[in-house]
C-alpha positions, 0 to 999 in steps of 0.5 A, spaced: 759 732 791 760 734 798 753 733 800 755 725 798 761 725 802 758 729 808 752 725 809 755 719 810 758 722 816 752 727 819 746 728 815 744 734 819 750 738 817 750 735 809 743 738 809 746 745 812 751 745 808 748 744 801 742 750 804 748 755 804 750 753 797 744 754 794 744 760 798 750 761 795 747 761 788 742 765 789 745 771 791 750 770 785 745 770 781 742 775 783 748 780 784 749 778 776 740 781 775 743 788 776 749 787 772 744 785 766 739 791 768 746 795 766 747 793 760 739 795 758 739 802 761 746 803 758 742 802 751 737 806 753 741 811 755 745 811 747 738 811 744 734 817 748 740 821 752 743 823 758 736 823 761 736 823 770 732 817 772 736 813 767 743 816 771 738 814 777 737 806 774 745 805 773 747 808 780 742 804 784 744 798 779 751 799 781 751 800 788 746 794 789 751 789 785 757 793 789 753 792 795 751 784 794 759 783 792 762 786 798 757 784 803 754 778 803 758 774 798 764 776 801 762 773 808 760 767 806 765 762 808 764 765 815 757 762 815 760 755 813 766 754 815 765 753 822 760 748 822 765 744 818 
């Protein structure tokens, strides 16, 4: 829908636009992957135990899910808002 509205206007900033949106995407949808990977090495962990490298998997998951939530999603609209 914006990128209807904004061709009519500029097409060079309805292409930029729709770039960061799908950009955007990408990066919820990978935030979600290490939120998925959680559920895996949580079931693991129930199976066989309080095993090192399954605490290691599950720190390394949440700190990157924690990392792409705060860090790059949360600025996203400082990339777009500007050219708008």
């Amino acid at each position: 829908m914006l990128f209807v509205a904004l061709r009519k206007q500029n097409e060079k900033m309805a292409l930029i636009a729709l770039g960061f949106y799908v950009l955007e995407v990408v990066l919820l949808a990978v935030s979600r992957m290490q939120a998925f990977s959680l559920i895996g090495i949580s079931q693991e962990y129930v199976i066989r135990g309080p095993l090192n490298y399954l605490q290691s998997m599950g720190t390394v998951a949440l700190a990157s899910m924690d990392f792409v939530d705060a860090s790059l999603l949360s600025g996203r609209h400082l990339l777009l808002f500007p050219l708008l």
